[in-house]
C-alpha positions, 0 to 999 in steps of 0.5 A: 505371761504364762506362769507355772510352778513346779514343787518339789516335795520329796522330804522325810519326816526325820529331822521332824522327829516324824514318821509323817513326810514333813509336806503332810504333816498339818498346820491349823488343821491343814495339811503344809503342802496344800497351805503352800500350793493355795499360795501360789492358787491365790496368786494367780488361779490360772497357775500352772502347778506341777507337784513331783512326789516319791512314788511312794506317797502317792497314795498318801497324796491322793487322801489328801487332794479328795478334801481340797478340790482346788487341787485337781487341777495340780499335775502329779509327777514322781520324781528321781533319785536326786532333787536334780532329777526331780525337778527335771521330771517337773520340767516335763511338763513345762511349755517353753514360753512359760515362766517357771518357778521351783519351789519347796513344799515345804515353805508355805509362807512366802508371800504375795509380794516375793512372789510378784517380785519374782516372776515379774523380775524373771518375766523381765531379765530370765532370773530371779532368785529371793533372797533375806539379809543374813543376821548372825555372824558368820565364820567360814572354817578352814581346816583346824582354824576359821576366819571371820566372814562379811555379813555384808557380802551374803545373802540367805537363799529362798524359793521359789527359783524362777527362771525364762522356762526356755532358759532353764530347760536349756541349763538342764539339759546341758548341766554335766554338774548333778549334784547342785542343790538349787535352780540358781546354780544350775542356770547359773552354769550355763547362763551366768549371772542370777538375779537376785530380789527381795524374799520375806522373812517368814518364808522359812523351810519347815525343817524342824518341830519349832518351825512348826509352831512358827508357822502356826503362828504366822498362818493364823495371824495371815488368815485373821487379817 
């Protein structure tokens, strides 16, 4: 099979209390984006690997990709007012008999085997989206007042998303909904029933300053063994 990725990376630096993109900031010296596209280098070298970026952090990607040549290969493409529309602009550049992850920039720590449980399970039904078990107890709130929800019953979602490249360029192209905030629900609308397997623990999104550290750690463990 002929696999690809697309990576969405268009966040900020806000909620990491930086004036860095959170996908630029470094990790043991290198920089969370080129951690996350060697991941996917790692698993298969003939990956095909779609980088969608604001417009303006190009420049910064540029400074980045001279240090790292494994890089050159990466297909750059700027990306939209909305994720949604991001990661139609990476879907460009994506042939029809591929299979085709999305994923976020910013979770470098998925693992080999999430990612071998991902594009065999899409290469084999059309879908497949890697999920954890959720650990804390949940509410839902309604109103003033909140009921109790079954643990049991949910799942907590990860990346990479991947989908049967024809399937999911066909959901995109027919989705009146634009405002979906994961590749799941968008196939989903068209095509139904997602597939779901097992992700990893560590596959965590950077989002905060301790998710930094955590990182950190799991990074250096990773590479001492």
């Amino acid at each position: 099979m002929m696999r690809s990725v697309v990576i969405v990376a268009g966040g900020t630096g806000s909620r990491m209390q930086s004036e860095t993109p959170k996908q630029f900031l470094e990790i043991l010296g290198k920089p969370v984006i080129i951690w996350t596209i060697e991941k996917f280098i790692s698993f298969d070298p003939e990956m095909k690997i779609i980088l969608v970026l604001p417009e303006s952090h190009l420049i910064v990607w540029q400074s980045i990709q001279q240090r790292y040549p494994d890089t050159r290969k990466v297909i750059i493409t700027t990306g939209g007012a909305s994720r949604f529309h991001s990661v139609m602009k990476g879907l460009e550049n994506v042939g029809q008999e591929e299979i085709v992850g999305i994923h976020d920039a910013v979770r470098p720590l998925v693992s080999m085997e999430t990612l071998e449980r991902c594009y065999s399970e899409a290469d084999r039904t059309g879908s497949a989206i890697p999920v954890i078990e959720a650990e804390d107890s949940l509410r839902t709130v309604i109103g003033m007042g909140s009921n109790v929800l079954d643990r049991n019953n949910v799942k907590r979602v990860q990346t990479p998303q991947v989908f049967q490249a024809h399937k999911l360029l066909t959901a995109y192209e027919n989705c009146l909904e634009q405002t979906y905030t994961d590749d799941a629900s968008v196939f989903e609308s068209y095509f139904g029933q997602i597939n779901l397997v097992q992700g990893n623990t560590e596959n965590i999104k950077i989002t905060f300053p301790s998710d930094m550290k955590v990182a950190a750690a799991l990074l250096s463990e990773w590479e001492d063994h």
